[in-house]
C-alpha positions as CSV (number, residue, x, y, z in Angstrom):
1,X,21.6,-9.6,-29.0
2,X,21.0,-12.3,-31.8
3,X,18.1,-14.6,-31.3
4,X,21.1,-17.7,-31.1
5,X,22.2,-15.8,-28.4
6,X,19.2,-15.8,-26.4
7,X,18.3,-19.1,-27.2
8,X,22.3,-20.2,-25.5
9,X,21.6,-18.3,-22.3
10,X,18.5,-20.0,-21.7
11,X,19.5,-23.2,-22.4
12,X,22.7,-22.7,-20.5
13,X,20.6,-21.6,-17.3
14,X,18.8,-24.8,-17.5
15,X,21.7,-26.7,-16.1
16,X,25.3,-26.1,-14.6
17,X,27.6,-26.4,-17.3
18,X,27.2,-27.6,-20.5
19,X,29.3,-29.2,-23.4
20,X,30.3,-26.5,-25.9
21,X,29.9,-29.3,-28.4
22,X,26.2,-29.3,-27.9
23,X,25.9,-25.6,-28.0
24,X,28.3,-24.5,-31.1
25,X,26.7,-26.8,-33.5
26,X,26.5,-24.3,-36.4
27,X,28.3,-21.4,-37.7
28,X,25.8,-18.7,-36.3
29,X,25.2,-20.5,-33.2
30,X,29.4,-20.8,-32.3
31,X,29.5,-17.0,-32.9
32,X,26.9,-16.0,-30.8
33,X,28.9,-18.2,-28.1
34,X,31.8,-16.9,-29.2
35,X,30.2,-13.4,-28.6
36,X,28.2,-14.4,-25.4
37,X,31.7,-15.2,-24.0
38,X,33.4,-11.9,-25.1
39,X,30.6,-10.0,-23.4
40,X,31.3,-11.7,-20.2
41,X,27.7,-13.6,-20.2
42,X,29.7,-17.2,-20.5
43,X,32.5,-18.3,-19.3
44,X,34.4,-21.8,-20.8
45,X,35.6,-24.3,-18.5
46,X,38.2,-26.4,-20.0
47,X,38.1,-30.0,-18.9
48,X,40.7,-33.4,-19.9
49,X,38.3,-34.0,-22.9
50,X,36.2,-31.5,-23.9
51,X,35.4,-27.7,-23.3
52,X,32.0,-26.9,-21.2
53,X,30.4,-23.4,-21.2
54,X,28.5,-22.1,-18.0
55,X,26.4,-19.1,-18.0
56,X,28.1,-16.4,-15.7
57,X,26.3,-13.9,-12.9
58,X,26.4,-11.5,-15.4
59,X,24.8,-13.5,-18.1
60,X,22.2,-14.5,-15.3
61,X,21.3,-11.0,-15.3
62,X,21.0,-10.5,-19.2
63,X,19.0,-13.5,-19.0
64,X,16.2,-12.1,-16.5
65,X,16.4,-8.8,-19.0
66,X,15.1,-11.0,-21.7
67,X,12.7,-12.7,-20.1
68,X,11.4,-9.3,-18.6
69,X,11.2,-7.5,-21.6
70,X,10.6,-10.9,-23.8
71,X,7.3,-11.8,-25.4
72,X,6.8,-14.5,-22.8
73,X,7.3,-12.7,-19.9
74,X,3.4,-11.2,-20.2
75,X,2.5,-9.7,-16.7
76,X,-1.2,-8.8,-16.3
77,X,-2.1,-5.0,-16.3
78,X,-4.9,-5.6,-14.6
79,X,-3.6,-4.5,-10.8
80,X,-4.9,-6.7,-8.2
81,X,-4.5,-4.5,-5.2
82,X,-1.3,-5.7,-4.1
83,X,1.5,-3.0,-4.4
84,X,5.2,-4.6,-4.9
85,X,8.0,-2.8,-3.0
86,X,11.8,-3.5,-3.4
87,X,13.7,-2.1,-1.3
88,X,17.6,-2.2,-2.7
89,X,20.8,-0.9,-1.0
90,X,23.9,-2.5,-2.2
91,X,27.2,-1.0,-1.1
92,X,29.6,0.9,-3.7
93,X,31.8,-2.0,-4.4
94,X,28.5,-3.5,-5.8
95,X,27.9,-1.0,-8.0
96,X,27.3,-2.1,-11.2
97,X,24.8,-4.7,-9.9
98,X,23.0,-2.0,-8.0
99,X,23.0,-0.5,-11.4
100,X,21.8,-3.4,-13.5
101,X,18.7,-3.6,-11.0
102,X,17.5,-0.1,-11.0
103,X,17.6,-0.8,-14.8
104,X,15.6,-3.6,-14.4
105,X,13.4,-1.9,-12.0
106,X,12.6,0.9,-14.5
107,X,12.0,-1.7,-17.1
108,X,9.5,-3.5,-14.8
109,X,7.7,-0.2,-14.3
110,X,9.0,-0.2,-10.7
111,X,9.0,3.6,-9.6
112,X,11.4,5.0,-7.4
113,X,10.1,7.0,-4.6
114,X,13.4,7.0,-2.5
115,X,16.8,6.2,-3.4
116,X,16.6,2.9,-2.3
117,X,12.6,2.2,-2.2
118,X,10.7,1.0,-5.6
119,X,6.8,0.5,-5.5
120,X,4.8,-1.0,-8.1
121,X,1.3,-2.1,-9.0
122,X,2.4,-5.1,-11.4
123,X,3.3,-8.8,-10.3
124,X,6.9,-8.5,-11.4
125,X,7.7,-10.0,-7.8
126,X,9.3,-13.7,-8.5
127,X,11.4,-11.8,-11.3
128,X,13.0,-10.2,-8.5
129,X,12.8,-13.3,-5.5
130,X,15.2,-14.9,-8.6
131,X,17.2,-12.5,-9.1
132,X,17.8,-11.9,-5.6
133,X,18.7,-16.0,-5.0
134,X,21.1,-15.5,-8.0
135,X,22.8,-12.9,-6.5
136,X,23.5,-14.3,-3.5
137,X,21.6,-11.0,-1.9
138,X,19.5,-11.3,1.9
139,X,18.9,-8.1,3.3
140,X,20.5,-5.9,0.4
141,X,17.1,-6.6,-1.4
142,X,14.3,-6.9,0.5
143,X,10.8,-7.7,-1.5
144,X,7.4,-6.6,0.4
145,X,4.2,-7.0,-0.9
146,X,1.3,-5.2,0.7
147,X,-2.3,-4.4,-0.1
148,X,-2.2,-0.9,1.8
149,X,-0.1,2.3,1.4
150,X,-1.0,4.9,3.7
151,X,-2.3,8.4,1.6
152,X,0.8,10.0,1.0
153,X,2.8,7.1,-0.1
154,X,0.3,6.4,-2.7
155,X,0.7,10.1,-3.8
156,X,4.1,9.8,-4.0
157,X,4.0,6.6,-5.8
158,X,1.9,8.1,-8.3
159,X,4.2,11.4,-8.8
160,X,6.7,9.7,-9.2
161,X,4.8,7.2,-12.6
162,X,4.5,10.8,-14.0
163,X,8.1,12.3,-14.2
């Protein structure tokens, strides 16, 4: 994704909808809208007088990616004895957004140690309380943080870091 194209998402999360006039001010900039759009991250909303572009679930999701894996999104290593546990069960018919968090999961060094249960060490927590409020999800993703696992959870945990 092109660096115009990150900079639209973000700017298009800041607010509801937006003027494509203000985004597609250049040649590079209209075709990474152009491409944002195609990808299903935007959607265009055609009004009396003017076009306005608003960022999509999906884009929402791309955007969170970014910022996880972004230079800015800098999450201490140092572990400060809280462990993070996501518990995610989302039926079939909301599969690819089950599929889009375990991604994000793994990429938040989240490990699985059930099918539905993720436990990590690292404060990627309000990542996930957003992404959950985006979603529109209550009890299909439930966020615990805790500052004791009994033995064999913690062994488990830590079996499952090495595979």
């Amino acid at each position: 994704m092109s660096s115009y194209s990150k900079k639209i998402l973000k700017k298009l999360a800041e607010k509801p909808a937006t003027a494509a006039s203000e985004i597609a001010i250049s040649y590079p900039a209209s075709r990474a809208l152009k491409n944002l759009v195609g990808a299903g991250y935007v959607e265009v909303k055609k009004s009396d007088n003017q076009d306005y572009v608003k960022i999509t679930k999906r884009g929402k999701t791309k955007l969170d990616t970014i910022r996880l894996l972004g230079e800015d999104a800098l999450v201490s290593r140092t572990w400060d004895g809280y462990w993070r546990i996501i518990i995610l069960d989302l039926p079939e018919e909301r599969k690819n957004e089950r599929e889009s968090l375990r991604y994000l999961l793994k990429k938040a060094n989240f490990a699985c140690v059930k099918n539905t249960v993720w436990i990590s060490p690292l404060p990627y927590e309000n990542l996930f309380i957003n992404i959950k409020k985006d979603l529109g999800l209550s009890t299909e993703l439930m966020i615990i943080i805790a500052d004791k696992l009994d033995e064999q959870t913690r062994l488990a945990f830590l079996n499952a870091i090495k595979e």
